[in-house]
N, C-alpha and C positions, 0 to 999 in steps of 0.2 A: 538377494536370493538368486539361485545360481539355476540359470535356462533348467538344469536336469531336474531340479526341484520342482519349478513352474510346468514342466511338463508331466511330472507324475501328479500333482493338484487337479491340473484340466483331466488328466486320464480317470482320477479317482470320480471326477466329476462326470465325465462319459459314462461311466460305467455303474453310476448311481449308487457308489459307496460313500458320495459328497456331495452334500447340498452347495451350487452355487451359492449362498449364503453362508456357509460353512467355509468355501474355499475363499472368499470374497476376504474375511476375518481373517483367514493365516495373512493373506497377501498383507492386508492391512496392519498385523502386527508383526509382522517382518524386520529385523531390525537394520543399522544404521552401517556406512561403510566409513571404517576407523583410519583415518590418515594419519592420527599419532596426537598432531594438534587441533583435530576436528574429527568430529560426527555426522558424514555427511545423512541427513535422512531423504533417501531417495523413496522412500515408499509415505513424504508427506500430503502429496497432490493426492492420492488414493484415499487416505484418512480423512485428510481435514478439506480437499479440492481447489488446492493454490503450493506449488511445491516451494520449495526452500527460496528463502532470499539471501542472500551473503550483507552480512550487517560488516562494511567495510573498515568501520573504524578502529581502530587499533592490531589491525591484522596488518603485516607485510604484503608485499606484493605478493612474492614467493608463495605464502598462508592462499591469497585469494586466487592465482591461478590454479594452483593446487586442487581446491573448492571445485572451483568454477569446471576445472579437466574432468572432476569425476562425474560432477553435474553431467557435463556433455555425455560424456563413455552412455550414460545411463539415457542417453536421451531428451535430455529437458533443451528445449529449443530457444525459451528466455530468459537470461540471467540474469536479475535485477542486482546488483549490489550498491548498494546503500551507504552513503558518508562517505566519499571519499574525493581528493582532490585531484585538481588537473593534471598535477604532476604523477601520482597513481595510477592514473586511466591511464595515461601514455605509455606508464610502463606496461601494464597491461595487455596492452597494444600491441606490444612488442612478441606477444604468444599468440592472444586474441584479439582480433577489430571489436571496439570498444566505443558506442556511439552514447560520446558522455555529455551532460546537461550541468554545465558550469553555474549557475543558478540555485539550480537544484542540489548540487554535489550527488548526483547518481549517475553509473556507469548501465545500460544494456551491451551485455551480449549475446547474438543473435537479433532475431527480428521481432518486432512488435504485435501478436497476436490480434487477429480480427475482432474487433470487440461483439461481444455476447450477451450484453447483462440486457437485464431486461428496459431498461433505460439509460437515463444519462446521469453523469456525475458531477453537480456544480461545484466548481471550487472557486471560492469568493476570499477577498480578501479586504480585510478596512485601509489598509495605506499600501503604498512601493515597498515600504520596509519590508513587510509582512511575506513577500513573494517568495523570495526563498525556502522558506516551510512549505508555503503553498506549490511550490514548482514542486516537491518529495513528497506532496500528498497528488498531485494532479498525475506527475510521471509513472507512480506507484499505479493506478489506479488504472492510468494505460497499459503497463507491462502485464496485470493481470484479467486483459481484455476487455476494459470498457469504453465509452463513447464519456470521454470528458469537454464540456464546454468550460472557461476560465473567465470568472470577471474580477478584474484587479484594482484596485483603487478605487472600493466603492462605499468608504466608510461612512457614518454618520455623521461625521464634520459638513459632511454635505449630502444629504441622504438623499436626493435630487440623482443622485447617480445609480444610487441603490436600486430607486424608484424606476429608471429608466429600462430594468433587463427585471421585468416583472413577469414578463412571458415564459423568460429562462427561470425564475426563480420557482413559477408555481406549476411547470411542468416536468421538473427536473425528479428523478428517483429518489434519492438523495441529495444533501448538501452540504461539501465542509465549509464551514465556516474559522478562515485564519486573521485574528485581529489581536496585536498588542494594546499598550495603552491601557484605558479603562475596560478593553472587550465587550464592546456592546455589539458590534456587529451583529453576531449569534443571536441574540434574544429580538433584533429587527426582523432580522431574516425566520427566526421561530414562530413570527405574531404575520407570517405572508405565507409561508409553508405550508402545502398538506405529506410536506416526506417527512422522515428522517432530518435532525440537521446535527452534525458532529461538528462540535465545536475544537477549534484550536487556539490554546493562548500561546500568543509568543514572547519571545523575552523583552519586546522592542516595549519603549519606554522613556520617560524623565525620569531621575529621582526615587521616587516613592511607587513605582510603578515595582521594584521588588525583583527585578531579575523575569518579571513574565507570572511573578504570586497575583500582581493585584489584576490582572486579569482573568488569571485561572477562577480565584476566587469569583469574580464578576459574571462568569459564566457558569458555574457550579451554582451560583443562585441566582440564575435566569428564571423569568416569570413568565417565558412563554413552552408551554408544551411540550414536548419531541425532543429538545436539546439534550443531546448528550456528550461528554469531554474527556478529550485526552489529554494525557500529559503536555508541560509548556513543550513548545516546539516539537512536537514527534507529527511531522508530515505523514513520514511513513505509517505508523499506526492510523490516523485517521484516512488514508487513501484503503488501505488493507480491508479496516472495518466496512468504508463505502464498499469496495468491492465487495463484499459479503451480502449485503442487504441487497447492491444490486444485481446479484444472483440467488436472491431466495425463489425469484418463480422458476426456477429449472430445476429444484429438487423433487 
């Protein structure tokens, strides 16, 4: 939407021919700015209150600064892009400083907003394998301003470890839970909870473990409460979803 537009909405709204509820609705369906091979939606922060992520995976370099310039033009001051490797961010770099989480495979541009939510976000994982999913649900979850605490390698092979961050576990807002394997992590952590626990299966596994299915499945029929799951390996969807729950008290 182009400043002269936005300035005759507020006017209309001065002059009480527009309810700020009225104007609130244009803004919010305002459409998208067309790059050719993208749709940037700058008016998503307004609608839904967490603006675009750039999903880096199969975009060029080119494709994602491209994104990322219009992003900026419009103001968004954190850029999260998502999937993408060491050697991408560098390129990156070469437009924009690029402060990338090799782990994680996510890039920010700019700075890391103050966290806001109304707590904190545990992100648990059952083994080392598992971290990587877990660094794209933990870093996600940073970029869109929350306070994340991380406990890593604290599977049920030895739940002595689980047992020991119980202070973190039953005062946390939220909790992802990222566990390949059998995926029992989620349903420990669901039977100690009183939040939320978003489960994640990952692909990590022997055998019969299915690509990250016989997880998923193990969590999908968890016998404790609260659990709920996302797809195998999507960090970013369960960081996304914590952020949401924990900012429900500020609506």
């Amino acid at each position: 939407m182009s400043q002269k537009n936005i300035l005759h909405i507020l006017q209309q709204v001065q002059e009480g021919s527009l309810s700020p509820e009225e104007a609130m609705l244009q803004l919010k369906m305002e459409p998208f700015q067309d790059l050719g091979y993208a749709k940037v939606d700058h008016h998503r922060e307004l609608r839904q209150g967490t603006a675009e992520v750039i999903y880096g995976a199969g975009k060029t370099t080119e494709q994602i600064v491209g994104i990322a310039g219009a992003m900026k033009e419009h103001g968004q001051k954190t850029i999260l892009i998502t999937r993408i490797s060491e050697e991408t961010a560098k390129e990156i770099s070469n437009t924009y400083p690029v402060d990338y989480n090799a782990m994680g495979q996510l890039g920010i541009i700019g700075s890391l907003p103050e966290p806001d939510g109304d707590g904190t976000v545990v992100v648990a994982t059952g083994g080392t394998s598992d971290i990587p999913i877990a660094e794209e649900a933990a870093v996600t979850a940073e970029a869109l301003g929350n306070k994340v605490t991380r406990l890593y390698d604290v599977g049920v092979s030895g739940v002595h470890r689980l047992l020991s961050h119980q202070e973190d576990i039953m005062t946390a807002q939220v909790i992802v839970a990222v566990a390949g394997m059998e995926g029992a992590l989620p349903s420990v952590i669901g039977g100690l909870a009183d939040c939320p626990v978003i489960a994640v299966p990952t692909s990590v596994g022997y055998g019969a473990s299915l690509g990250g299915i016989a997880a998923l499945l193990s969590m999908l029929n968890s016998c404790a409460s609260g659990v709920s799951v996302v797809n195998i390996d999507n960090g970013f969807g369960a960081g996304y979803l914590a952020n949401m729950i924990n900012h429900l008290g500020q609506k």
